[in-house]
C-alpha positions as CSV (number, residue, x, y, z in Angstrom):
1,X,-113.3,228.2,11.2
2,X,-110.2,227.4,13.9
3,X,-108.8,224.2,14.3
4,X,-110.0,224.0,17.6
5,X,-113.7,224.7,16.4
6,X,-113.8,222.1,13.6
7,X,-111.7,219.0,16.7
8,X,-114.9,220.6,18.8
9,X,-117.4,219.5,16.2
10,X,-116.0,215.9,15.4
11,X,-115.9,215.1,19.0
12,X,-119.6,216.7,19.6
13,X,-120.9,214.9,16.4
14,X,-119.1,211.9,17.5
15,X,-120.7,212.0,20.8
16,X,-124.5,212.7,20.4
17,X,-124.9,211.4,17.1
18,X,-128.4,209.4,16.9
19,X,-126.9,207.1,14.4
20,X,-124.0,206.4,16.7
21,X,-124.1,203.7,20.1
22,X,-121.8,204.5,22.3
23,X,-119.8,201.1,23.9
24,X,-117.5,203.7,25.6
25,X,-114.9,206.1,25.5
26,X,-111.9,203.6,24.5
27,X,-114.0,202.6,21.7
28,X,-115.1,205.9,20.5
29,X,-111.4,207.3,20.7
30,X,-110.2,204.2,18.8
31,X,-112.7,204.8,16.2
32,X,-112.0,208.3,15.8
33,X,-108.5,208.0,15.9
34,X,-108.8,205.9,12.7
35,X,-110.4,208.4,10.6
36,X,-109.3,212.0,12.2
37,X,-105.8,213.3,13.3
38,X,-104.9,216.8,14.8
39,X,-101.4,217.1,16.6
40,X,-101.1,217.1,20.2
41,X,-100.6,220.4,22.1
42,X,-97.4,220.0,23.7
43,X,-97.8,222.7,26.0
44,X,-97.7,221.1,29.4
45,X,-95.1,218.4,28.1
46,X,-92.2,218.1,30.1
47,X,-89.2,219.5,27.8
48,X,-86.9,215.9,27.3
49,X,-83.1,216.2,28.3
50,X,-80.2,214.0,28.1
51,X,-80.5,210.6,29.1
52,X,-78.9,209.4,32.1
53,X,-76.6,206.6,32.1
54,X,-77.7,203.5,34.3
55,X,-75.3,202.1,37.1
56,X,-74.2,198.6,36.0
57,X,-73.5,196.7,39.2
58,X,-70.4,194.4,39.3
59,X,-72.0,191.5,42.1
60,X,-75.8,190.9,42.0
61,X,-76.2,191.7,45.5
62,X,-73.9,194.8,46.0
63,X,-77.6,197.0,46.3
64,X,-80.6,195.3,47.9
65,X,-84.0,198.0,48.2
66,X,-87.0,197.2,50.0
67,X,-90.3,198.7,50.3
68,X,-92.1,197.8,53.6
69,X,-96.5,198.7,53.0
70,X,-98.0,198.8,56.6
71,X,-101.5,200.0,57.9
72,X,-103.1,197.0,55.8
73,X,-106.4,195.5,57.1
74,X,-105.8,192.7,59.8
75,X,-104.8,189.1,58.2
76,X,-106.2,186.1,60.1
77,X,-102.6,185.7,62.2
78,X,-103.3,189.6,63.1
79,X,-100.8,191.0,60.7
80,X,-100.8,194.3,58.8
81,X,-97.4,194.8,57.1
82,X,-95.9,193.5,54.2
């Protein structure tokens, strides 16, 4: 039997067991994660490079951003921006 068949049949078990109520899937993870472990396929991670060094300003204000959210609904003095 394959890995994959045997992490199949824990999570089946796990989910229609008759002896088992089901609170939700946080709960169900968190109990399975204390009694089973397979690694993680890492696939479709994103390969991790370098890291980048952060710009350490020299005066608080040398860069100011701002994010401007429009299209809200209507506020009662008929404004829909922030």
């Amino acid at each position: 039997m394959r890995n994959s068949d045997i992490i199949q049949n824990i999570l089946q078990e796990a989910q229609n067991s008759n002896y088992l109520i089901n609170p939700g899937s946080n709960k169900m993870y968190g109990d399975l994660k204390k009694m089973y472990w397979w690694p993680v396929k890492a696939k479709n991670q994103v390969p991790s490079r370098l890291l980048q060094p952060i710009m350490i300003l020299e005066w608080k204000w040398e860069r100011v951003k701002m994010d401007f959210i429009s299209r809200l609904p209507l506020s009662p003095r008929k404004k829909d921006a922030i």
